[in-house]
N, CA, C and O atoms as CSV, one atom per row, in Angstrom:
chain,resi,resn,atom,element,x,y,z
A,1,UNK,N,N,24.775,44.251,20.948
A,1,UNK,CA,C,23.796,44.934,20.128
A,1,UNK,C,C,22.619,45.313,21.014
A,1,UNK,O,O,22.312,44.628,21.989
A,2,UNK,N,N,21.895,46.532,20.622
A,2,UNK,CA,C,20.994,46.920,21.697
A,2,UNK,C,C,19.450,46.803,20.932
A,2,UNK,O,O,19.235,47.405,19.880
A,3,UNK,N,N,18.434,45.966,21.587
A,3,UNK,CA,C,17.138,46.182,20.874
A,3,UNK,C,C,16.745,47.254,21.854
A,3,UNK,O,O,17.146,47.607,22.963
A,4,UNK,N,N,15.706,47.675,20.927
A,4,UNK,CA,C,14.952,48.831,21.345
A,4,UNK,C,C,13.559,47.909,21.960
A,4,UNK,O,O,13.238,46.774,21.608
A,5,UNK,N,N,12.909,48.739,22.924
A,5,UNK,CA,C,12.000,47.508,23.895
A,5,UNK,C,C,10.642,47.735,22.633
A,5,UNK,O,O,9.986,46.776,22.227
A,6,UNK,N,N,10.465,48.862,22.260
A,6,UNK,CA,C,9.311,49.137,20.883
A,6,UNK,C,C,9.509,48.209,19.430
A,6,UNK,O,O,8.719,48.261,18.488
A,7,UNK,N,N,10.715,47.376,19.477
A,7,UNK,CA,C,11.224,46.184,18.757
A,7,UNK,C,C,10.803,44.964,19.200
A,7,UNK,O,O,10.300,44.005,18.614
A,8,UNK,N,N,11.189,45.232,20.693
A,8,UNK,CA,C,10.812,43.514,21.412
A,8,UNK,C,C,9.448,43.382,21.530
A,8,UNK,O,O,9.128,42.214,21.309
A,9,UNK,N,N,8.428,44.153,21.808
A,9,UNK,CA,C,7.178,44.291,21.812
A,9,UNK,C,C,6.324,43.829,20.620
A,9,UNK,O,O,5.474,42.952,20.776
A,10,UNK,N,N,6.604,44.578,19.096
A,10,UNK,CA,C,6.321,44.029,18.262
A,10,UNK,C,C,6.750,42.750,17.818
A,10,UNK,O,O,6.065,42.178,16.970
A,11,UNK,N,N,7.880,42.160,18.302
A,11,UNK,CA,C,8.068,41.173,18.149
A,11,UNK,C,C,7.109,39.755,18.986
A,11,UNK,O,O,6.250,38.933,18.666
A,12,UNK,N,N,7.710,40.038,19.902
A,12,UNK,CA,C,6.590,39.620,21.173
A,12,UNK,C,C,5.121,39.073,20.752
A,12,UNK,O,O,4.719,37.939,21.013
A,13,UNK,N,N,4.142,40.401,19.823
A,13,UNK,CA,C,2.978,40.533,19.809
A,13,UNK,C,C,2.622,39.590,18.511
A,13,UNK,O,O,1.430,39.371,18.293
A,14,UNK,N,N,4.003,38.805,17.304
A,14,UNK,CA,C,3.622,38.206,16.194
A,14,UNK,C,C,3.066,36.928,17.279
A,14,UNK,O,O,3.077,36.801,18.504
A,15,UNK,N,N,2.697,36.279,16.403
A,15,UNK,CA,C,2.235,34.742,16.897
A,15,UNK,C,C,1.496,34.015,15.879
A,15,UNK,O,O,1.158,34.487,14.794
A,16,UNK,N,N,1.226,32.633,16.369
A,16,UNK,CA,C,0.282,31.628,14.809
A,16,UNK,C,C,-0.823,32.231,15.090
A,16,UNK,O,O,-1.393,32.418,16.164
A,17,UNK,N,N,-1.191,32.655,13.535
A,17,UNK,CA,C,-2.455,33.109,13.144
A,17,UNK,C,C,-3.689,32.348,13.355
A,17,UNK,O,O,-3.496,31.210,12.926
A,18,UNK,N,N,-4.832,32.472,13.812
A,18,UNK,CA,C,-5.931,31.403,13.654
A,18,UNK,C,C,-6.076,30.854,12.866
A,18,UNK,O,O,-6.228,29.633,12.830
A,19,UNK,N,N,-6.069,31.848,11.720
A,19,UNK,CA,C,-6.867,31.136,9.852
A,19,UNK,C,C,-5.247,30.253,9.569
A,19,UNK,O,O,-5.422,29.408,8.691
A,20,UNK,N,N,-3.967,30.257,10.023
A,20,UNK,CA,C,-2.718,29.353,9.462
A,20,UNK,C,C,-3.177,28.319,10.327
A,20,UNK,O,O,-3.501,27.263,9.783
A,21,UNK,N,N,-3.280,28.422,11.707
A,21,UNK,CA,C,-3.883,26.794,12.267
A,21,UNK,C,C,-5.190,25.981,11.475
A,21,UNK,O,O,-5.244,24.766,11.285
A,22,UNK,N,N,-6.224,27.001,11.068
A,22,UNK,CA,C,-7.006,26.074,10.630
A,22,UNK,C,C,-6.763,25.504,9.467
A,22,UNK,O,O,-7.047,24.349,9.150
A,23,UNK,N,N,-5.941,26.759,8.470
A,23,UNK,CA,C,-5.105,25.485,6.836
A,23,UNK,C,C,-4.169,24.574,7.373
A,23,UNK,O,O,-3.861,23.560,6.746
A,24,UNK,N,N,-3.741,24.815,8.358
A,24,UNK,CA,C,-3.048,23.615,8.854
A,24,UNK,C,C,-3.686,22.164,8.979
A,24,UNK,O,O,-3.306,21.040,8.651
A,25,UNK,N,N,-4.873,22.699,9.623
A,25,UNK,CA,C,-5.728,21.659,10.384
A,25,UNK,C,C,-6.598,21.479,9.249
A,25,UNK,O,O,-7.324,20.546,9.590
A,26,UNK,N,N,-6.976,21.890,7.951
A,26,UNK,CA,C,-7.696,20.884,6.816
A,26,UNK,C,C,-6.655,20.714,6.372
A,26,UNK,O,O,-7.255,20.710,5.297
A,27,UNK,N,N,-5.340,20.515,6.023
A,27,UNK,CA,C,-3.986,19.720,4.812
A,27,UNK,C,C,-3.687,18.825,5.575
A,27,UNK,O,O,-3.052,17.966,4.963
A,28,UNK,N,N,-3.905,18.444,7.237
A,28,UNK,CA,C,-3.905,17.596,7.334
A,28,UNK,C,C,-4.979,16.205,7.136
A,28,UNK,O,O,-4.740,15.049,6.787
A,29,UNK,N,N,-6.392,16.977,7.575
A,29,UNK,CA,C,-7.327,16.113,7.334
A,29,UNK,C,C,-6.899,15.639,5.741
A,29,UNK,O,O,-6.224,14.642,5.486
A,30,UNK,N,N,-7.502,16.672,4.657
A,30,UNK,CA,C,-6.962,16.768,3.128
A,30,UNK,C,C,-6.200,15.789,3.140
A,30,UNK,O,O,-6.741,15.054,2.314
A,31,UNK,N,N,-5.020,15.091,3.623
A,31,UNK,CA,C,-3.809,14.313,3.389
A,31,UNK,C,C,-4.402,13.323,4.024
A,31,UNK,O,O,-4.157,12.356,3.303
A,32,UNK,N,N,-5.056,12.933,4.960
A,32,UNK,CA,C,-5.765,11.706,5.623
A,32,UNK,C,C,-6.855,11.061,4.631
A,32,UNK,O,O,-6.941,9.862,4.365
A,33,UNK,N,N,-7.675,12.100,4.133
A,33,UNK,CA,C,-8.851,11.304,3.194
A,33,UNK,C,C,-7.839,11.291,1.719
A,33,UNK,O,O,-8.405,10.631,0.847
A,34,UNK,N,N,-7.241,11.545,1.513
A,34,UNK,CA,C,-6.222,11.683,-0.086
A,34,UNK,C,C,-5.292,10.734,-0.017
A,34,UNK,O,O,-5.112,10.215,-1.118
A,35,UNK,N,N,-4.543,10.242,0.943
A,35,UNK,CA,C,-3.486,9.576,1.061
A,35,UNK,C,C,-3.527,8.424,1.948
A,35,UNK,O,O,-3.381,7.263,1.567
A,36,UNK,N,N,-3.773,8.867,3.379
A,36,UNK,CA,C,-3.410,7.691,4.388
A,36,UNK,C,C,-4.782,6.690,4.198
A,36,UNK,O,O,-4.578,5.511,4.487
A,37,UNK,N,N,-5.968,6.995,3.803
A,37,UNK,CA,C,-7.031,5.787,4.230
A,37,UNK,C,C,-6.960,5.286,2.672
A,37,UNK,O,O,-6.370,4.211,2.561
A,38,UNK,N,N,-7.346,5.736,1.692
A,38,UNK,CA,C,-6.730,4.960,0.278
A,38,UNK,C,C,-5.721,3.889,0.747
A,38,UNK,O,O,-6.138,2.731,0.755
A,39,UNK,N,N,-4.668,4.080,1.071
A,39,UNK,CA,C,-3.461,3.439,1.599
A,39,UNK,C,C,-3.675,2.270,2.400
A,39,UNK,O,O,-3.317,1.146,2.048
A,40,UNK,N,N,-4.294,2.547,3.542
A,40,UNK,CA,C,-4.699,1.569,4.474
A,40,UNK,C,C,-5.841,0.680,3.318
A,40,UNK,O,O,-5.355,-0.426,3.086
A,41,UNK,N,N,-6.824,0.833,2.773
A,41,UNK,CA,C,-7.533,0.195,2.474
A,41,UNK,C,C,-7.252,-0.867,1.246
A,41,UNK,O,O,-7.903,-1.904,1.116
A,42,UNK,N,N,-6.004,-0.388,0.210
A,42,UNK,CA,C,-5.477,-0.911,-0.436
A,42,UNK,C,C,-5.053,-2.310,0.526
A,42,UNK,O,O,-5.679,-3.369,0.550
A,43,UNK,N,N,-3.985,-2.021,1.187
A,43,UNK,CA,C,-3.293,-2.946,2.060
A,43,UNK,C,C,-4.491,-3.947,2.628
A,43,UNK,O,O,-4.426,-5.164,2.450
A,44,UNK,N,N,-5.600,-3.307,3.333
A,44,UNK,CA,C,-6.265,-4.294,3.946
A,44,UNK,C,C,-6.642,-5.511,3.368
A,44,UNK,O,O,-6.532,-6.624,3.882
A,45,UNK,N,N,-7.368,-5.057,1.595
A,45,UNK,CA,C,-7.782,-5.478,0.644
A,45,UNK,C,C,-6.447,-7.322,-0.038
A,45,UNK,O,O,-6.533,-8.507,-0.359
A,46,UNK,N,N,-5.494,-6.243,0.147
A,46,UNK,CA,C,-4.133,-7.538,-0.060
A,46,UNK,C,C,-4.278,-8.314,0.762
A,46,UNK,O,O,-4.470,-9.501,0.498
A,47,UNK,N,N,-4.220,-7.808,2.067
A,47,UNK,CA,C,-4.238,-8.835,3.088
A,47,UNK,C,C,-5.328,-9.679,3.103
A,47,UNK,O,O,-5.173,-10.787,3.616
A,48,UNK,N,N,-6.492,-9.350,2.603
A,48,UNK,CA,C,-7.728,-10.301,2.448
A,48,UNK,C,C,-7.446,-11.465,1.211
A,48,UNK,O,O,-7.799,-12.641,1.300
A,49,UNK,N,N,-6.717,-10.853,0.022
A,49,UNK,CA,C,-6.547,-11.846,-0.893
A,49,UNK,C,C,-5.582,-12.117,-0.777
A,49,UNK,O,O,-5.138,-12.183,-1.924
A,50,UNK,N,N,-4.489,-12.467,0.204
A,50,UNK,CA,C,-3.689,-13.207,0.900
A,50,UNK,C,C,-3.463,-14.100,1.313
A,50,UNK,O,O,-2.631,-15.000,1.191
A,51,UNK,N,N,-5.066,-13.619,2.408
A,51,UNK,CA,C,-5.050,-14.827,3.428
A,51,UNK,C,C,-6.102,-15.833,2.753
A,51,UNK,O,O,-6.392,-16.852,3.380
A,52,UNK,N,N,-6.723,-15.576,1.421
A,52,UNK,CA,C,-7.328,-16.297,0.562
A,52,UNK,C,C,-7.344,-16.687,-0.769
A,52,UNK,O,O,-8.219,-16.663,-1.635
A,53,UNK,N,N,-5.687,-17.210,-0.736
A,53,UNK,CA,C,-4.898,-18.057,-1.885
A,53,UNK,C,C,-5.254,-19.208,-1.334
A,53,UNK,O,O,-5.109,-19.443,-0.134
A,54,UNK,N,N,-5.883,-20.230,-2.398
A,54,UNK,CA,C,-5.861,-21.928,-2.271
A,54,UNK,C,C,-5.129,-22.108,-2.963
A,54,UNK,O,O,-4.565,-21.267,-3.663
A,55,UNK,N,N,-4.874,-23.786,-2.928
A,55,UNK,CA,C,-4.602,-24.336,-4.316
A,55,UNK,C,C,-4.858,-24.172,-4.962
A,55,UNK,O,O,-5.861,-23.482,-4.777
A,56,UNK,N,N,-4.588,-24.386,-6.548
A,56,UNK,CA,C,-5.317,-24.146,-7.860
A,56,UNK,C,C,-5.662,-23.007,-8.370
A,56,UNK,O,O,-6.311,-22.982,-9.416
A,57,UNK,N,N,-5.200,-21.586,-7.563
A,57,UNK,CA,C,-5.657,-20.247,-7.982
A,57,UNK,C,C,-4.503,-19.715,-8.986
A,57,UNK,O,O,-3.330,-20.081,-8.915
A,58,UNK,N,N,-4.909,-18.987,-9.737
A,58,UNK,CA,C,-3.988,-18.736,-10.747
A,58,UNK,C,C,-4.042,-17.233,-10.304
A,58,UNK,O,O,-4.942,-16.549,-9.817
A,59,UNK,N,N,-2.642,-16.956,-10.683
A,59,UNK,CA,C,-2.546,-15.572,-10.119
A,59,UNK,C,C,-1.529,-14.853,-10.723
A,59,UNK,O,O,-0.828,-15.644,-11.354
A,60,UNK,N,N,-1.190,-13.891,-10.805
A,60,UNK,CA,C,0.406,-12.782,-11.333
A,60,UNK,C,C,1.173,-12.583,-10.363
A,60,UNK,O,O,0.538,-12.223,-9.372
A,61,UNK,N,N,2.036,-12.640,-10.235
A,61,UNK,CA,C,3.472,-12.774,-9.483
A,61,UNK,C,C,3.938,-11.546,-9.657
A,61,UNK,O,O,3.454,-10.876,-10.569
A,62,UNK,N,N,5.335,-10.800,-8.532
A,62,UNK,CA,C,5.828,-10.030,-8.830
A,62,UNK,C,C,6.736,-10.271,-9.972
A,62,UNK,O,O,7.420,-11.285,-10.112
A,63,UNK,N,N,6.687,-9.158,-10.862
A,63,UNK,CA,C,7.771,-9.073,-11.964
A,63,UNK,C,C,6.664,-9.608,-13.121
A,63,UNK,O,O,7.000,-9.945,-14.256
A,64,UNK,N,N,5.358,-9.618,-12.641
A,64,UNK,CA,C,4.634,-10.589,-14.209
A,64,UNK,C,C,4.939,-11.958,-13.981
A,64,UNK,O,O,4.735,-12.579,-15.025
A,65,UNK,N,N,5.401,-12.810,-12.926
A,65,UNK,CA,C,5.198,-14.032,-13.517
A,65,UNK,C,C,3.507,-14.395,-13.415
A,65,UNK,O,O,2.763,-13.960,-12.535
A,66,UNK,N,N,3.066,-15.387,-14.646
A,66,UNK,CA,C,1.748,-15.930,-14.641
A,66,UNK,C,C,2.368,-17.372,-13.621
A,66,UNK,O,O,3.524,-17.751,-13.427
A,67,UNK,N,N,1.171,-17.865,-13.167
A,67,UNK,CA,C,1.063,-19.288,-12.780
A,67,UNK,C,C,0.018,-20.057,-12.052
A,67,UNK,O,O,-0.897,-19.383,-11.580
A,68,UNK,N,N,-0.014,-21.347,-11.873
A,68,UNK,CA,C,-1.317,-21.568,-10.988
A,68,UNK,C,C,-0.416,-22.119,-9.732
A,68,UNK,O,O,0.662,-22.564,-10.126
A,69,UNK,N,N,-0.591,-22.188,-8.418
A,69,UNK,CA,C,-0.432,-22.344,-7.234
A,69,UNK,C,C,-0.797,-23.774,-6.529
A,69,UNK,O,O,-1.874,-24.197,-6.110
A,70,UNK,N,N,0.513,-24.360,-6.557
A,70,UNK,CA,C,0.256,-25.898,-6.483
A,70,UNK,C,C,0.552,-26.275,-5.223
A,70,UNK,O,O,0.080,-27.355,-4.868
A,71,UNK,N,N,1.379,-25.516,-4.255
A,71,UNK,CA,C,1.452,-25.842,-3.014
A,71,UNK,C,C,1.636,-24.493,-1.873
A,71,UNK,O,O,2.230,-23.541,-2.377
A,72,UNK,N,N,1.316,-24.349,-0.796
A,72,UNK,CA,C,1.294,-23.021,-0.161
A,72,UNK,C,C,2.004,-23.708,1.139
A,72,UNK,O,O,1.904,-24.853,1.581
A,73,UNK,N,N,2.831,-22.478,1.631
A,73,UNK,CA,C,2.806,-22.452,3.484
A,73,UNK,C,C,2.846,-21.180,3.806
A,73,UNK,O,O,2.842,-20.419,2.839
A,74,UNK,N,N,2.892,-20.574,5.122
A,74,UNK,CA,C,2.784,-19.697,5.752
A,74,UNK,C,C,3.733,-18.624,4.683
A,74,UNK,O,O,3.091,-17.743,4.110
A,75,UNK,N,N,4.804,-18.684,4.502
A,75,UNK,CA,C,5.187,-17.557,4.302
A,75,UNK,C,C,5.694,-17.830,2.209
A,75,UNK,O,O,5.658,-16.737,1.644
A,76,UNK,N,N,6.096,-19.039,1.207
A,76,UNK,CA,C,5.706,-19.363,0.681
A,76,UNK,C,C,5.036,-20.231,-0.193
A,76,UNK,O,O,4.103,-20.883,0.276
A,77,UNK,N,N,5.404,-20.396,-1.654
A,77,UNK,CA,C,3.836,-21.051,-2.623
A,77,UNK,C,C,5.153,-21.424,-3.768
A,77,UNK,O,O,6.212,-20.870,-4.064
A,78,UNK,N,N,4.479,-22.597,-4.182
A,78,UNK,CA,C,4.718,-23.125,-5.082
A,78,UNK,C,C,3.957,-22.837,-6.649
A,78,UNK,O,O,2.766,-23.025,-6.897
A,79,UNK,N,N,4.826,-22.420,-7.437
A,79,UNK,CA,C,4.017,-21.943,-8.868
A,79,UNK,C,C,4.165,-22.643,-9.881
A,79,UNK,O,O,5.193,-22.629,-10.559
A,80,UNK,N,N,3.317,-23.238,-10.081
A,80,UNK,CA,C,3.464,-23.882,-11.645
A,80,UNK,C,C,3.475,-22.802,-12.888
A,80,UNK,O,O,2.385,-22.479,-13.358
A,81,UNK,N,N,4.607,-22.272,-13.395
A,81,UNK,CA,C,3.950,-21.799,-14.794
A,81,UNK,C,C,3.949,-22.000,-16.228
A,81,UNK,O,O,3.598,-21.267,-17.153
A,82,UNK,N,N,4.591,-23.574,-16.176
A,82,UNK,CA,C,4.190,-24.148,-17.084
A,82,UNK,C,C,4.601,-25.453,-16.875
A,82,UNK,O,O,5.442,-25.823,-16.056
A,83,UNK,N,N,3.795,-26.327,-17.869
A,83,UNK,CA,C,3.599,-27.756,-17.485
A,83,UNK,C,C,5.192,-28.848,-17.027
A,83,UNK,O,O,6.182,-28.964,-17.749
A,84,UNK,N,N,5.030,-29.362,-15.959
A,84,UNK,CA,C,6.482,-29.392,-15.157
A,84,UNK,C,C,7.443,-28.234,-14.824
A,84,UNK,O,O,8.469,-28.594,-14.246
A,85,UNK,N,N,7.349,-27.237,-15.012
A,85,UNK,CA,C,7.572,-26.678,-14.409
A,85,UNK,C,C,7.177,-25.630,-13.291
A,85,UNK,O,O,6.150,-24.973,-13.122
A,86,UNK,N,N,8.329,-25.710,-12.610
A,86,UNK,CA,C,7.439,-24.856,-10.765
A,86,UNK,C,C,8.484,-24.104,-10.316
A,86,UNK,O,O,9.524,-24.759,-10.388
A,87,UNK,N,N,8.692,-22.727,-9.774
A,87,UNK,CA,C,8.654,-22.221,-9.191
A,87,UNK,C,C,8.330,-22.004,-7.531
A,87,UNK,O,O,7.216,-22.313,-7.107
A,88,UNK,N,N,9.351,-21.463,-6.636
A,88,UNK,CA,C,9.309,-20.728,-5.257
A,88,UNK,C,C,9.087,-19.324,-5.119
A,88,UNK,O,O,9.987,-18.511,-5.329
A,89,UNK,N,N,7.925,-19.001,-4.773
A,89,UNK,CA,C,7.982,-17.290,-4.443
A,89,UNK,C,C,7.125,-16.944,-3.500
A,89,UNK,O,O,5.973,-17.372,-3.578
A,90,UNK,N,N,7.511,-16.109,-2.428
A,90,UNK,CA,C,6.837,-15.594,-1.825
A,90,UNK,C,C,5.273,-15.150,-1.747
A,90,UNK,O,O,4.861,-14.240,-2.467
A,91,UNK,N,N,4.343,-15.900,-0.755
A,91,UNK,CA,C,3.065,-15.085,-0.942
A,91,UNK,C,C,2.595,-13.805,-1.099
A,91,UNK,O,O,1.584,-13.413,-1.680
A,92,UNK,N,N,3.633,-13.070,-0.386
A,92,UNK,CA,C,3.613,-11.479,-0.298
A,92,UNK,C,C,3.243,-10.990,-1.755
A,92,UNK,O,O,2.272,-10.392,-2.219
A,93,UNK,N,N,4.769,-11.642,-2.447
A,93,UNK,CA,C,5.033,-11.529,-4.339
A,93,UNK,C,C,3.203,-11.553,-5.432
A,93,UNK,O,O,3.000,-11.386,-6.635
A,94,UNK,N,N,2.504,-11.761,-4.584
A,94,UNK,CA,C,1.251,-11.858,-5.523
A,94,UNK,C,C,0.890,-10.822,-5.910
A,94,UNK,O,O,1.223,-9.933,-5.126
A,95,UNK,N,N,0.321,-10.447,-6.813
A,95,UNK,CA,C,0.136,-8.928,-7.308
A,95,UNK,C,C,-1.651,-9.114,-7.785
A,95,UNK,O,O,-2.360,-8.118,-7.637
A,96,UNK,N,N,-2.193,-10.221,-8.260
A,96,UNK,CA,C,-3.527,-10.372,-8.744
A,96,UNK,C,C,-3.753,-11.836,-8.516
A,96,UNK,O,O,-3.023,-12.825,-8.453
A,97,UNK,N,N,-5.039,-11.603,-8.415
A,97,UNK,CA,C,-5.792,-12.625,-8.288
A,97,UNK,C,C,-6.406,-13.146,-9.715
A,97,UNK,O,O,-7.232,-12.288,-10.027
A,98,UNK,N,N,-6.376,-14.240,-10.799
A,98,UNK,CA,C,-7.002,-13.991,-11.454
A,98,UNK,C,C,-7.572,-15.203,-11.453
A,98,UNK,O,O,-7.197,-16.305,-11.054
A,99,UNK,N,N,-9.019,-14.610,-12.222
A,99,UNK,CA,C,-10.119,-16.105,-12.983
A,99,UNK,C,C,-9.763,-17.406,-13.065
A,99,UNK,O,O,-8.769,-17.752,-13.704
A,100,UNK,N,N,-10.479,-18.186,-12.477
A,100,UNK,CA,C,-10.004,-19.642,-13.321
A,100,UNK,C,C,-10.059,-19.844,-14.525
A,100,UNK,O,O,-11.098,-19.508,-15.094
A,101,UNK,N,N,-9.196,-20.328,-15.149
A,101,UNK,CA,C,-9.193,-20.441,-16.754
A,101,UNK,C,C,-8.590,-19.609,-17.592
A,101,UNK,O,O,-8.893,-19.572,-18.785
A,102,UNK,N,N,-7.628,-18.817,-17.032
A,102,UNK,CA,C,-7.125,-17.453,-17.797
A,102,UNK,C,C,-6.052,-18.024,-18.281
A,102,UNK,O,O,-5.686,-17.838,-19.441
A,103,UNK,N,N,-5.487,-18.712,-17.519
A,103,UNK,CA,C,-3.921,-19.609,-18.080
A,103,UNK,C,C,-3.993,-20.246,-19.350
A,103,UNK,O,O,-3.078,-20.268,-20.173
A,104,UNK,N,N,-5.630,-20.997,-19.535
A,104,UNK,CA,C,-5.648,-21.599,-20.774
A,104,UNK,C,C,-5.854,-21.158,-21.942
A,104,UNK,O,O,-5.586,-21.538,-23.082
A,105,UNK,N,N,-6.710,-19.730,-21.179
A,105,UNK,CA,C,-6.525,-18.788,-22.957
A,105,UNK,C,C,-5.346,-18.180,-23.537
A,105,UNK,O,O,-5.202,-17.666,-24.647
A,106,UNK,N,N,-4.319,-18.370,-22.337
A,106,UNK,CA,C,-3.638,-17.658,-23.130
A,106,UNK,C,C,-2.362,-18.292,-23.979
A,106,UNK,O,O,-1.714,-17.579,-24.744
């Protein structure tokens, strides 16, 4: 097939537009303040009430379990969620932190 060189030329001469680099360059910022630091800060926030489960904290479990937290190690915790009974679940598994005294109102 034969191009014509008045083909290759115009072709040649397309290229990225300035104003498409710069919407480029705010959807990404846009997606950094919208998505990625929300994100990070969520996480950081877990990791703070993580690494500050004691004993005796009552808390929500994944899946909704309620319970208070009768024994901990590194990776997990012992749950009481109801009287003699206890539970194994992961620290990760915590979903809330809650009040002292919430167990008894309810």
């Amino acid at each position: 097939m034969f191009i014509s060189p008045a083909y290759a030329q115009a072709g040649a001469a397309q290229g990225i537009d300035g104003s498409f680099m710069l919407m480029m360059v705010g959807m990404i910022v846009f997606m950094y303040f919208l998505v990625f630091r929300p994100q990070m800060k969520r996480q950081k926030e877990h990791k703070a009430m993580m690494d500050g489960l004691q004993k005796g904290d009552e808390v929500i479990a994944a899946g909704g379990v309620l319970g208070r937290i009768t024994a901990l190690t590194d990776v997990y915790m012992t749950l009481e969620i109801a009287p003699g009974t206890e539970i194994r679940a992961q620290r990760a598994s915590v979903v809330t932190l809650l009040p002292k005294g919430t167990l008894k109102s309810l």
